[in-house]
FISE-252842 format. One line per field, with one value per residue (C-alpha): y, z, x; chain. Coordinates in nm, 2 decimals. Example, Ala and Ser with C-alpha at 12.3 -4.5 7.8 and 13.67 -1.06 7.14 Angstrom:
// FISE-252842
yy	[-0.45, -0.11]
zz	[0.78, 0.71]
xx	[1.23, 1.37]
mol	[A, A]
This chain:
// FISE-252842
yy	[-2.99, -2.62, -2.53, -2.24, -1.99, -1.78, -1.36, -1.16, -0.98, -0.62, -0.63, -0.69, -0.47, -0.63, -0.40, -0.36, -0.34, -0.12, -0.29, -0.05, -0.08, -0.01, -0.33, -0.57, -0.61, -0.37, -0.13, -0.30, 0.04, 0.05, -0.24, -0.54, -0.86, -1.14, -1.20, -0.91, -0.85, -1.16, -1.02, -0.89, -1.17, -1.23, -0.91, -0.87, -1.20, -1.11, -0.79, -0.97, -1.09, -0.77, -0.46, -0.23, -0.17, 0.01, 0.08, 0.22, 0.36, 0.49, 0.83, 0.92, 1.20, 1.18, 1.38, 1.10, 1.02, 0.69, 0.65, 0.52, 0.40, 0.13, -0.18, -0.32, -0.05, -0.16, -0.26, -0.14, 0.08, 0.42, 0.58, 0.93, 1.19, 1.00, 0.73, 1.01, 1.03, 0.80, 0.72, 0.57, 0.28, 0.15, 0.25, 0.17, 0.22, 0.57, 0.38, 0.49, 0.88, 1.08, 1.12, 0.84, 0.52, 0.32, 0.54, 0.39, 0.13, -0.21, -0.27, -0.45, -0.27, -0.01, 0.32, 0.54, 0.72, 0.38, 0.29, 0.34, 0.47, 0.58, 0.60, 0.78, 0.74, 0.86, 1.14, 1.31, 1.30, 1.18, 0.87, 0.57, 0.36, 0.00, -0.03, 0.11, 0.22, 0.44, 0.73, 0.67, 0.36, 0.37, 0.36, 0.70, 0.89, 0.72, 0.73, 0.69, 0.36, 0.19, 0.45, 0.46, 0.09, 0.11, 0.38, 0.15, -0.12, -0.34, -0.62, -0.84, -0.72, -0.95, -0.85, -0.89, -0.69, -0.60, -0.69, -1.04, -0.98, -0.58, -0.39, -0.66, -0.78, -0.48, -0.41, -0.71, -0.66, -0.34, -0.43, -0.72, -0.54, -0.26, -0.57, -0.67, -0.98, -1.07, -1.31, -1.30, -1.46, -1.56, -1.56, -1.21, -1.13, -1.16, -1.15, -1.04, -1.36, -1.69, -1.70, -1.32, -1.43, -1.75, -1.60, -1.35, -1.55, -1.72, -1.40, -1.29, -1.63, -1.64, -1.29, -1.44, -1.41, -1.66, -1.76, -1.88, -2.02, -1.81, -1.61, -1.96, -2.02, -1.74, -1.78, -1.45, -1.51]
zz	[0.72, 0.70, 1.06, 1.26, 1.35, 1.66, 1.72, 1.95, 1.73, 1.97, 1.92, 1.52, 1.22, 0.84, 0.59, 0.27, 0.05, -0.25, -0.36, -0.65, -1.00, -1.17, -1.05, -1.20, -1.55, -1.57, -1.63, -1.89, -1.97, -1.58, -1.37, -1.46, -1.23, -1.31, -1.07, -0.88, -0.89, -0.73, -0.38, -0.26, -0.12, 0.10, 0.18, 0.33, 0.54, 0.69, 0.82, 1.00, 1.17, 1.33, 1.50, 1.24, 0.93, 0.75, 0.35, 0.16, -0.22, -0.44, -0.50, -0.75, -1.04, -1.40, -1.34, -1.18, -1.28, -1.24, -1.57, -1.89, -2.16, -2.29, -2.23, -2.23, -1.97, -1.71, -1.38, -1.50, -1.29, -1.34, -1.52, -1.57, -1.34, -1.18, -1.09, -0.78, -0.62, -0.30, -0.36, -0.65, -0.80, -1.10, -1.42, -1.42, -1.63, -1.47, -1.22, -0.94, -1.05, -0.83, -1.04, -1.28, -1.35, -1.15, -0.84, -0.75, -0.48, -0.64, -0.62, -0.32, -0.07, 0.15, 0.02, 0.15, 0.39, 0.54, 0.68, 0.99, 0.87, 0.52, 0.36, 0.02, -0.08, -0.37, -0.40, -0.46, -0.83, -0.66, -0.44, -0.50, -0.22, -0.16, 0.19, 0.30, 0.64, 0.53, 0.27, 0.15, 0.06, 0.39, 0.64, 0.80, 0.72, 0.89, 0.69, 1.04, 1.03, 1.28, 1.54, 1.47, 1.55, 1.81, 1.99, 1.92, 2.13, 1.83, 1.82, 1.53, 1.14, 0.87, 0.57, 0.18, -0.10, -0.47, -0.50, -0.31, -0.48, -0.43, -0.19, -0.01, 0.10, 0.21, 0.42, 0.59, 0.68, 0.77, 1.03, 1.16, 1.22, 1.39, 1.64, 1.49, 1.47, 1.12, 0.93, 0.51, 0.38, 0.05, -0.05, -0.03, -0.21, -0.60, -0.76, -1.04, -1.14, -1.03, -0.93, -0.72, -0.60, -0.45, -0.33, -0.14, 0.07, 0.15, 0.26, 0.46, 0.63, 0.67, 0.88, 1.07, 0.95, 0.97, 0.66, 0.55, 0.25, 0.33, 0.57, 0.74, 0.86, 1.13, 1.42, 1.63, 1.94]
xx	[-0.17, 0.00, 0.14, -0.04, 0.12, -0.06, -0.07, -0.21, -0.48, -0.44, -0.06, -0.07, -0.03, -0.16, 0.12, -0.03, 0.32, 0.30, -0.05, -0.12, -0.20, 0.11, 0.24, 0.00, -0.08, -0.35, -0.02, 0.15, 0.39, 0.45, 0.59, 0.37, 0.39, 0.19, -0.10, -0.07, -0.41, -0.46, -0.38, -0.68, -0.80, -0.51, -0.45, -0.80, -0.79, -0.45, -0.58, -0.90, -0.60, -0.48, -0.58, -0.47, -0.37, -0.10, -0.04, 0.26, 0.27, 0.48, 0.50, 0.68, 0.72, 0.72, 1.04, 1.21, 1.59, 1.58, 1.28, 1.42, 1.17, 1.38, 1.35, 1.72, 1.81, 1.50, 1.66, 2.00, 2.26, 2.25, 2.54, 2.67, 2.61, 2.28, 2.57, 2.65, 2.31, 2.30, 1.94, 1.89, 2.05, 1.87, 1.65, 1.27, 0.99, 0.79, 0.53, 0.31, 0.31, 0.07, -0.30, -0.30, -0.46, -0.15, -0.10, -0.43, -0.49, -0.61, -0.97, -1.12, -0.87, -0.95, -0.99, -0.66, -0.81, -0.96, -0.62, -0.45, -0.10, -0.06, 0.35, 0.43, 0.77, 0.97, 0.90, 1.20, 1.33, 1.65, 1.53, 1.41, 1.33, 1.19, 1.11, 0.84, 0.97, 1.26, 1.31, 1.64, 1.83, 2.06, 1.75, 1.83, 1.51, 1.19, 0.86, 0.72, 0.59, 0.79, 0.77, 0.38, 0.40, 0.61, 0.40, 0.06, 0.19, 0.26, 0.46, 0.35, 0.32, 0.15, 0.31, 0.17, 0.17, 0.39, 0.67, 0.79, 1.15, 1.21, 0.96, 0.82, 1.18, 1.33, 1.00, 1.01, 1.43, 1.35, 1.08, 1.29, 1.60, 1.35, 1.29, 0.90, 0.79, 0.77, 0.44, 0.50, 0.19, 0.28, -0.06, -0.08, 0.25, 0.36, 0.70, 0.87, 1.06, 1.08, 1.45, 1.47, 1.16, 1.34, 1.60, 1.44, 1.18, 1.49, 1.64, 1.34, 1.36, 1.72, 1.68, 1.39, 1.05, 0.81, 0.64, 0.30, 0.09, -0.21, -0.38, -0.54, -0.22, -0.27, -0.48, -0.58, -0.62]
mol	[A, A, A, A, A, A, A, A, A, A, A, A, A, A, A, A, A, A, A, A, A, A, A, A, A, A, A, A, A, A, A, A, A, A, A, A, A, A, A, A, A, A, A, A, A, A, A, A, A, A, A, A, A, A, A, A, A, A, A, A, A, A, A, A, A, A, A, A, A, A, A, A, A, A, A, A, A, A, A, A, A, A, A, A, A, A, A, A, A, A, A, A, A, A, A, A, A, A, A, A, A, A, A, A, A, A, A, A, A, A, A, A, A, A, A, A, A, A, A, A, A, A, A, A, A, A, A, A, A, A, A, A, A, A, A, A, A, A, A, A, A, A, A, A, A, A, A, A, A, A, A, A, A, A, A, A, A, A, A, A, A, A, A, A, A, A, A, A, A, A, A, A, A, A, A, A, A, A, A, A, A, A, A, A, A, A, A, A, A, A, A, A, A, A, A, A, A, A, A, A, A, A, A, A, A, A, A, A, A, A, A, A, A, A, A, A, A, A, A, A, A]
């Protein structure tokens, strides 16, 4: 049997992580990860859990410095004179641009304006973030998030969303070092590759969050 793990549904946040389409195959040119449409589900039970709910996306331009369109650069430093901006550190494939197919919420979520707290981040040609709770890769600008939390009376967040190895992580580090209490339903959360994806639920878990199968797992009381 799969250990319970008990929150106090008026003092609980559900964080929908990045749970767009440009992360699951549906956006092949974009930043695929297999099963990421799978989420829903999970997503949807974890926030019968809590009191509110919260969503980040990705924001970015088709402008962006970081984009490359090849395919042995993906996930690669940057180089040159994008090497001296503090806020960006690798190459992707353009995802999540503002108006297209991909920027959207996946189907079977709440509709953005359905959600308590609603982050955009990257904007900025010049930063790439992957925590949803700061702008810049130092954790110096807010998005607001925690201090929205904070000023709810929150004390728990039930995290999920895309992806386990890159935004999902440095959300959940970012809301325990901000003193949350931290659920990751795995359920609710898919990675890019087998290996990062091991390594960082170990990461999460070494810092302190407490981790689950699936949404069962947590009791509201």
């Amino acid at each position: 049997m799969m250990e319970k793990v008990y929150v106090q549904k008026s003092r609980t946040v559900a964080f929908d992580v990045d749970a767009m389409y440009c992360f699951t195959p549906r956006c092949p040119d974009e930043l695929a990860v297999e099963g990421g449409e799978d989420i829903v589900e999970e997503l949807n039970a974890g926030a019968k859990k809590a009191i509110k709910r919260v969503a980040s996306k990705d924001a970015h331009p088709a402008n962006a410095y970081w984009k490359t369109e090849e395919l042995k650069e993906l996930a690669q430093p940057l180089e040159g004179r994008f090497a001296n901006f503090p806020n960006i550190d690798l190459k992707w494939f353009m995802h999540g641009v503002p108006g297209t197919f991909g920027f959207e919420l996946i189907a079977g979520l709440p509709k953005p304006e359905e959600y308590d707290f609603l982050i955009y981040k990257g904007v900025e040609r010049d930063m790439h973030p992957y925590g949803a709770c700061y702008h810049d890769l130092g954790d110096k600008i807010s998005t607001g998030v925690i201090e929205w939390m904070q000023v709810q009376g929150m004390d728990t967040v039930i995290v999920g969303g895309l992806a386990t190895d890159f935004c999902v992580k440095l959300t959940v580090l970012q809301l325990l070092r901000a003193g949350f209490r931290v659920i990751l339903n795995l359920g609710a959360c898919r990675g890019i590759a087998p290996d990062s994806t091991e390594k960082a639920i170990n990461e999460m878990q070494d810092a302190g969050a407490v981790i689950v199968e699936s949404a069962t797992q947590i009791i509201a009381q």
